[in-house]
C-alpha positions in Angstrom: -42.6 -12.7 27.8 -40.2 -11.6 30.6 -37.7 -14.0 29.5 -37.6 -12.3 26.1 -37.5 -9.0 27.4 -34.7 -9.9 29.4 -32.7 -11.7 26.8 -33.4 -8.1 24.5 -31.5 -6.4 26.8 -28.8 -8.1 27.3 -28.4 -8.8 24.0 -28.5 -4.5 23.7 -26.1 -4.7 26.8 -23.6 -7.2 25.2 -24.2 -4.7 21.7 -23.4 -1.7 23.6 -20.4 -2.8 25.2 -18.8 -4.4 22.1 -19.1 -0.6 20.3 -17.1 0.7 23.4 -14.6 -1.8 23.6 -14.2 -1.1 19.5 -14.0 2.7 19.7 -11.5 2.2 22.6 -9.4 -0.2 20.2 -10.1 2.5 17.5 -8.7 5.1 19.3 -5.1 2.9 20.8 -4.8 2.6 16.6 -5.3 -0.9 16.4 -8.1 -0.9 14.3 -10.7 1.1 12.0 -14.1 1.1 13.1 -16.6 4.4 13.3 -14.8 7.7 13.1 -11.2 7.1 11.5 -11.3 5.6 8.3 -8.2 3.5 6.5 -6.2 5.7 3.9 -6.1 4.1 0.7 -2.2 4.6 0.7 -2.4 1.6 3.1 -4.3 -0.2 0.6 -1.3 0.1 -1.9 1.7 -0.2 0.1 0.3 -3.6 0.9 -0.1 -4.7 -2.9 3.1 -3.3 -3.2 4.7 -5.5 -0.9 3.0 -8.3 -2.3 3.8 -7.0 -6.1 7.7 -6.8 -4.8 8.0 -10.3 -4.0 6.2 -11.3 -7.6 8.3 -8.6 -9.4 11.7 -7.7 -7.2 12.3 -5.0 -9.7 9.6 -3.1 -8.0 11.9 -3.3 -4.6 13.0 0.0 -5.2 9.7 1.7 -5.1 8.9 0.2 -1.9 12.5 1.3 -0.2 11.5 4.8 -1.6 8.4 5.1 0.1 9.7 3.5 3.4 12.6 6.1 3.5 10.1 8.7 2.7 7.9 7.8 5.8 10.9 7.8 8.3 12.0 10.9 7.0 8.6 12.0 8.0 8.5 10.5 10.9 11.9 11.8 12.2 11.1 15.7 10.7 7.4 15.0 12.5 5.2 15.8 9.2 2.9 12.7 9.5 -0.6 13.0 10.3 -2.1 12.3 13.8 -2.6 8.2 13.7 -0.4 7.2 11.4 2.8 6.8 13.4 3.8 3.2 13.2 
């Protein structure tokens, strides 16, 4: 019965420390986890990457919005956690 008990907590220890090692990474920007959640612009940039190499007529579209998120960057419009 000890064993168990024992083995419970660690397994809550090991638990515990995981969720503060991912809040940590959470909070550097490396990842989503709890409190920030992904914007769903990042969602279509992606396919439209993808979509550019299947269709390079779509290029334009993606320079577009890259210019338009280093103009933000440089004029410092961007949201907190989205610099890149």
């Amino acid at each position: 019965m000890l064993k168990v008990i024992i083995w419970m907590g660690c397994g809550i220890a090991v638990l515990l420390l995981l969720d503060r090692l991912f809040l940590y990474m959470e909070g550097r920007g490396w990842i989503y986890y709890r409190k920030k959640k992904p914007s769903s612009s990042a969602l279509s940039n992606a396919c439209l990457e993808v979509q550019q190499l299947l269709e390079p007529s779509k290029k334009y579209v993606v320079q577009i919005k890259k210019d338009e998120r280093r103009d933000q960057q440089e004029a410092g419009d961007l949201p907190p956690g989205e610099e890149n």
